[in-house]
N, C-alpha and C positions, 0 to 999 in steps of 0.2 A: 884918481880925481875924475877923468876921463868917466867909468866909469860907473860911480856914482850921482854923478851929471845925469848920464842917461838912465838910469833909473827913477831919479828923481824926474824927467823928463815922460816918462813911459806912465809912471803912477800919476802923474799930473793928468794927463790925455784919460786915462781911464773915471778920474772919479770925472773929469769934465762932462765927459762922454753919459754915463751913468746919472748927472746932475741935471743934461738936458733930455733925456728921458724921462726921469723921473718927471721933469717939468712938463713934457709936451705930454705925457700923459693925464698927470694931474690936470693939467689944465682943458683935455678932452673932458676926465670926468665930470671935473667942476662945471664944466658950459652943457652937460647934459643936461637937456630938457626933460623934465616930468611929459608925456606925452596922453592928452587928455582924452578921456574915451567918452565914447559918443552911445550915450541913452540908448536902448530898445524903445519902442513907441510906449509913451506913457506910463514910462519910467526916469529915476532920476537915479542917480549915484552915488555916493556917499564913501568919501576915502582917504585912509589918514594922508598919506602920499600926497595929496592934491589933485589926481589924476581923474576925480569924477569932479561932479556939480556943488559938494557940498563937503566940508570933512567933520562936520558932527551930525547926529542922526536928528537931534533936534530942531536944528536949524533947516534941513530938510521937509521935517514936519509941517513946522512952521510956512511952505515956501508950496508946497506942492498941493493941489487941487482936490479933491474927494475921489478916494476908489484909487488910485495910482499908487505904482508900487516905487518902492524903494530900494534897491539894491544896495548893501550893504558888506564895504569889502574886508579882508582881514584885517586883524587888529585889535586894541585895547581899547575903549569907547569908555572912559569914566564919566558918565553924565547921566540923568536921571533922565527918563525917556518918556512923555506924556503922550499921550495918544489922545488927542482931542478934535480926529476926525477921521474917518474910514478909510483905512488904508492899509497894503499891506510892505511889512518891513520885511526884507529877506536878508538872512546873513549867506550871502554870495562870495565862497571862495575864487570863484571864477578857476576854476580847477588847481589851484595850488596846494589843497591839502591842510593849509591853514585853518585855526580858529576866527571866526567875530564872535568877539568876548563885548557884553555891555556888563561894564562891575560899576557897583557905588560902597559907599562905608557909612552904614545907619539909617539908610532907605531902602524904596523899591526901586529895581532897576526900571519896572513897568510899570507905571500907574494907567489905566486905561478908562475916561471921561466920554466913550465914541462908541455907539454901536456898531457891528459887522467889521473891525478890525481884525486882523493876523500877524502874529510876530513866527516867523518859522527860521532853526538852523542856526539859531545862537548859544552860545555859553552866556548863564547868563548869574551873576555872581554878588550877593549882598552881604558884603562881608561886615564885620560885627565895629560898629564904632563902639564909644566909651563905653556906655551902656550895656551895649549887646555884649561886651569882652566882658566886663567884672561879673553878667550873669552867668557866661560859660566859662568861668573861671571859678566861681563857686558851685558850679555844676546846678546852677539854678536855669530853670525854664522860662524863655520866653516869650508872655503872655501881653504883650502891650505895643511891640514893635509892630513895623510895615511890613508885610508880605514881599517878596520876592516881585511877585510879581500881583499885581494891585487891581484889582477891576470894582472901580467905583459904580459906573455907571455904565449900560450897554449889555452887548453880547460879543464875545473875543475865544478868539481861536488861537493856543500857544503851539507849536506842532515841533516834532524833532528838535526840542532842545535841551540842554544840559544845563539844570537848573541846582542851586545851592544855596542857602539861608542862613542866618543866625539872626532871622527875625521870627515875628510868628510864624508866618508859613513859606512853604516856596511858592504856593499857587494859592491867591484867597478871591477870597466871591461871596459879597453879602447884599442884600436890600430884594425885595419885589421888582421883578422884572428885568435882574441883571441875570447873565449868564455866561460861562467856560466850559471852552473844549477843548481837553487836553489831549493831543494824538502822540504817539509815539515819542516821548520824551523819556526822561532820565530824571528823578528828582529826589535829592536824597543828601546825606549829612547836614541838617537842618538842625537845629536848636526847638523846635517845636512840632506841629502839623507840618504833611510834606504837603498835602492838599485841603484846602479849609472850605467847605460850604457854611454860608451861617446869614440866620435872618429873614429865611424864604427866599435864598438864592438857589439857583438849577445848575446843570449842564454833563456832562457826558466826560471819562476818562477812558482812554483805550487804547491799545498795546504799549503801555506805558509801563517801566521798571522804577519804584516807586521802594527806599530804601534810608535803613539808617539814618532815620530822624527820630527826634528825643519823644516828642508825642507820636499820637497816630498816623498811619502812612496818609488813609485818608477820612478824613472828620464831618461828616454831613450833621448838622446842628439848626435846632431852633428853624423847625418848619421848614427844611430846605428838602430838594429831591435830586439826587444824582445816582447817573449808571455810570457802573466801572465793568468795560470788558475787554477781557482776551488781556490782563496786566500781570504782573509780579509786586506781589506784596510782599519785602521781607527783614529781615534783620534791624526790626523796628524795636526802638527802646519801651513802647507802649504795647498798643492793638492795631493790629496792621488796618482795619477797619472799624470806625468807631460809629452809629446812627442813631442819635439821639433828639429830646424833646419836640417829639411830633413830627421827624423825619421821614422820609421815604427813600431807599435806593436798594438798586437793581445791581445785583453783585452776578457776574455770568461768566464762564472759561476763563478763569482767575486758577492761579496757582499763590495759594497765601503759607509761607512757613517762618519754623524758625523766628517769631515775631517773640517779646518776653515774656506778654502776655497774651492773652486772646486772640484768636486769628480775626474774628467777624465778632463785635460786637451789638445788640440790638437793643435799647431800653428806652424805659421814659417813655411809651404812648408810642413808638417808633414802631415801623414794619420793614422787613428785608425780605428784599426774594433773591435767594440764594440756589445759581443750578448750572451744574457741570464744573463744579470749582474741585480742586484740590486742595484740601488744609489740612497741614499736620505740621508736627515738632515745634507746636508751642508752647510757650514757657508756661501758659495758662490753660483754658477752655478753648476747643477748635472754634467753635459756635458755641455764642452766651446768649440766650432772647433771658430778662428779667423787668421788673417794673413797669408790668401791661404792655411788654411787646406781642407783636404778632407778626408775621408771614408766611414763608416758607421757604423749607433746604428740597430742592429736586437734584437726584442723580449728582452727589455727590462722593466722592470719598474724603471720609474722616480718621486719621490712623498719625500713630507716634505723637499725639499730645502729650505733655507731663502731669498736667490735670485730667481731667473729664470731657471728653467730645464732642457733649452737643449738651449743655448744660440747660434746663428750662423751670425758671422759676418764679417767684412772684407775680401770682396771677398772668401771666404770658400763655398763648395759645397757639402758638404755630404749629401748620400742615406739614411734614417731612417723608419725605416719598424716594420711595427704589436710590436710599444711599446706601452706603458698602463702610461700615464704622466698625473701627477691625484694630486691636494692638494699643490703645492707650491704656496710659501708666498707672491709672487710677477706676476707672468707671467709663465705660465706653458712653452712657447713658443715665441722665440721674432729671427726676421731676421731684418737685417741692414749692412746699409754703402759695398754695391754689390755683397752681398753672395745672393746664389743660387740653395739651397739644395732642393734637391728630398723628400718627406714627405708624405708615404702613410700607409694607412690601422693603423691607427693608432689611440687609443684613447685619449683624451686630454681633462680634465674633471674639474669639484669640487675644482677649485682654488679660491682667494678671490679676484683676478684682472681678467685682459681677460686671453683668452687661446690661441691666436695666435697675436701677435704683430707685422707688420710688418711694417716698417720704415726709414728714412734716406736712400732712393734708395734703398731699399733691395727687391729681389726677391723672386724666389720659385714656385715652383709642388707641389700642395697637389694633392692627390689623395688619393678616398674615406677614407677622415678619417673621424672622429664624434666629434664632438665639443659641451659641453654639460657642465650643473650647475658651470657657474661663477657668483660670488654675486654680483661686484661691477662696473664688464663694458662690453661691447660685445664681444660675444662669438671672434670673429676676427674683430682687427681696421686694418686700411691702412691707412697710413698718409703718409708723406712727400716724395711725388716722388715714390713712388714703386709699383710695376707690378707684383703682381702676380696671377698666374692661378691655381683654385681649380674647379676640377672636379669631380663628384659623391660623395661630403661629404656632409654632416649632420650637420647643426649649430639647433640645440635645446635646451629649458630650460633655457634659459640665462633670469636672471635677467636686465638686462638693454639692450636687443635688441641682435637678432642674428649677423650682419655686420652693421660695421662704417667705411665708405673710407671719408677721409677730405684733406686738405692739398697737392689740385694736389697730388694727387692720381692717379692711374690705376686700372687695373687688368681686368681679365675675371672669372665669376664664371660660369660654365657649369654644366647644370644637376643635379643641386644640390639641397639639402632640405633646407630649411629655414624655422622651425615651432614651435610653443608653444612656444614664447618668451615673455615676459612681455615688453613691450615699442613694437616697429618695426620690423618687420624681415627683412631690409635693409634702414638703413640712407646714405646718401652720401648726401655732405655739402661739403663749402670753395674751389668750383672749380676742384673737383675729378669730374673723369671720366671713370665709374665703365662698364664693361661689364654685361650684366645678358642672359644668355642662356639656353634655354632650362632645367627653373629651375621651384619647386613648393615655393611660400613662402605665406606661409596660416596658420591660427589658432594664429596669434600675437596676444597683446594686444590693441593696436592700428591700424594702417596703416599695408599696408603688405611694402611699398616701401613709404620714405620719402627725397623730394627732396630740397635743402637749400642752399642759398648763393654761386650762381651761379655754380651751380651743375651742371653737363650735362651726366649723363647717358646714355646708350644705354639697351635696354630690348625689347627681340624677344622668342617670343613663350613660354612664362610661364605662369604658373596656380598663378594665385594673388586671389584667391576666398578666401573665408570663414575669413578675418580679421575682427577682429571687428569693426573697424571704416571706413573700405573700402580697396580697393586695392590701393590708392596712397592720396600723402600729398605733391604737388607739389606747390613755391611759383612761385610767376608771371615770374621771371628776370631768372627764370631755365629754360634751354633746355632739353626737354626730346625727346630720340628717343627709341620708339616705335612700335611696329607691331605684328602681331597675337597672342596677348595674350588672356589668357581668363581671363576676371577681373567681 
């Protein structure tokens, strides 16, 4: 009895003991004060805890004067965020390592009504209400919702943040005299455009990873102008660059792949100046100019398309200078239907089709480029109706013959090499009517110049020596015009 007394005795004192612990600590916790921090000059603070000046970002907005910043500490911020005066927002882990997340569901996180604002160092998250859900549920695109982030009016700077959509865009920009600059950001699994110019909107994107949205990474539209540099464009469900009706932008130190279609898009009256970029392993055309585009590809490499590399067509004109177009799956090079482009100094190489295609009336200037190991057909065909002139280039190494014009045909080739080809180092067949100028074509496998089904050539003053089977393979019913060659 004894004891169990003192047992009973011993456990009582212990939970006692244990109960006013438990209590004097709790009741430390509880009387903790939140301990409020004190602004940097001409700043305010904003913090779900209590600890700054404000705990919603809006209500700060609201409260603080032009030109002042806002510090913004970690946390989940569900509120829609208007900017209707110059300011800048910073999301300020204050060294914790933590996210400042601003999320909404069926808006934009940013609408921006304020010139020379900056939003920097947020997550910033528009996730899909009803709407937005039954479209990405039916795997339909959304063409109607708010941007991610919204610039009505003004000019705005989004910089270092982690942006995501299942509206139109992540980042959009429309009207005269509005403008975005988007710096080093992250924008990507979007339901539509990851970046949207449109309407005669401007502004600049750069070192920015721009990825995994349903349309194009970025969409300059309807008279707008924007430069994209030093970015990553890729694993886009569209064209990682789209520049349409009447657009302008400056594509520069961009690395664009892997996109499902198109790397660089140009049409519609639009121009792109394309130089120092990387595009390859697209589902479609590296670069597409068509429907009266024009600019220009400088010092590019084009290489592992699944389509065509540098596609130019419907009346399009663009200058393309010292690229390296090497290993796509279909045609490294293809002109048609009355484009016209300038194409010099360039290499065009190690494809498993030809390396210049020209066709359905389509034009073109080569000048000195080099044309070299295609497996599967001559280094440059010309078929149907088309003219063009290639001066001081290089067709070598071709598995199936350096030039093929057929199909009323044109052109003029001037001063140029045609050698070490296996088959011909020019066929022309089916009523083409090929220029040869002041050209060497020598060291083929066969014939240096092959003429067929009522072919009528002109050829003045070339070296046709050293073929293996001779200098010409003429059938009766062909015209040939010739004169001082040496054969």
């Amino acid at each position: 009895m004894k004891t169990q007394l003192r047992r009973l005795f011993v456990y009582t004192a212990v939970v006692a003991f244990l109960g006013l612990l438990a209590f004097t600590v709790g009741s430390r916790f509880l009387g903790t004060k939140i301990i409020a921090e004190t602004p940097p000059p001409n700043c305010v603070i904003v913090s779900k805890n209590g600890s700054g000046q404000f705990k919603r970002i809006g209500d700060a907005i609201a409260a603080v004067k032009p030109h002042m910043k806002i510090l913004v500490r970690p946390g989940v911020y569900k509120e829609q965020v208007i900017i209707d005066r110059p300011v800048e927002i910073v999301g300020d882990t204050n060294g914790t390592g933590n996210e400042a997340i601003i999320e909404t569901t069926g808006e934009s996180c940013i609408v921006v009504q304020t010139g020379q604002a900056t939003v920097r160092g947020f997550t910033l998250r528009s996730l899909p209400g009803i709407a937005e859900g039954l479209l990405k549920f039916f795997k339909q695109r959304n063409v109607t919702g708010e941007p991610c982030v919204d610039v009505i009016h003004g000019e705005f700077s989004v910089e270092d943040c982690n942006v995501t959509s299942d509206a139109v865009a992540g980042v959009g920009v429309q009207g005269v005299d509005n403008k975005v600059n988007v710096r080093r950001c992250k924008i990507h699994s979007g339901n539509s455009n990851g970046i949207w110019f449109a309407d005669h909107a401007e502004g600049s994107v750069e070192d920015t990873e721009i990825f995994s949205t349903e349309w194009a990474g970025v969409r300059v539209d309807s008279r707008s102008r924007s430069s994209i540099r030093r970015c990553k464009i890729y694993d886009i469900k569209n064209c990682g660059i789209v520049v349409t009706e009447d657009s302008k932008a400056t594509v520069e130190d961009c690395e664009i792949f892997n996109n499902s279609k198109s790397g660089v898009e140009i049409r519609n009256g639009s121009s792109g100046a394309i130089r120092n970029c990387k595009i390859h392993d697209q589902g479609e055309h590296g670069v597409w100019f068509h429907r009266y585009a024009t600019g220009t590809v400088t010092d590019c490499e084009m290489f592992a398309n699944r389509s065509v590399a540098l596609q130019i067509m419907e009346n399009s004109n663009p200058v393309v200078s010292r690229c390296d177009i090497y290993g796509n799956f279909v045609t490294d090079v293809e002109i048609n239907k009355g484009a016209d482009p300038v194409i010099k100094d360039c290499k065009i190489h190690d494809g498993p089709g030809s390396g210049i295609h020209i066709y359905d009336n389509g034009e073109g200037t080569l000048e000195d480029c080099e044309v070299f190991g295609h497996q599967k057909y001559q280094g440059l065909v010309i078929r149907g109706g088309s003219k063009p002139i290639l001066r001081r280039c290089k067709i070598h190494d071709e598995s199936m013959g350096g030039v093929l014009a057929l199909g009323d045909a044109e052109g003029r080739l001037e001063e140029c090499q045609i050698y070490d080809n296996v088959f011909s180092g020019v066929w022309v067949r089916q009523s083409a009517r090929l220029f040869i100028l002041k050209s060497r074509i020598g060291g083929n496998s066969t014939f240096g110049i092959i003429v067929h089904d009522d072919a009528s050539p002109t050829v003045e003053d070339c070296d046709l020596t050293s073929n293996r089977l001779g200098a010409w393979d003429v059938q009766p019913q062909c015209e040939v015009r010739k004169a001082r060659n040496k054969e």
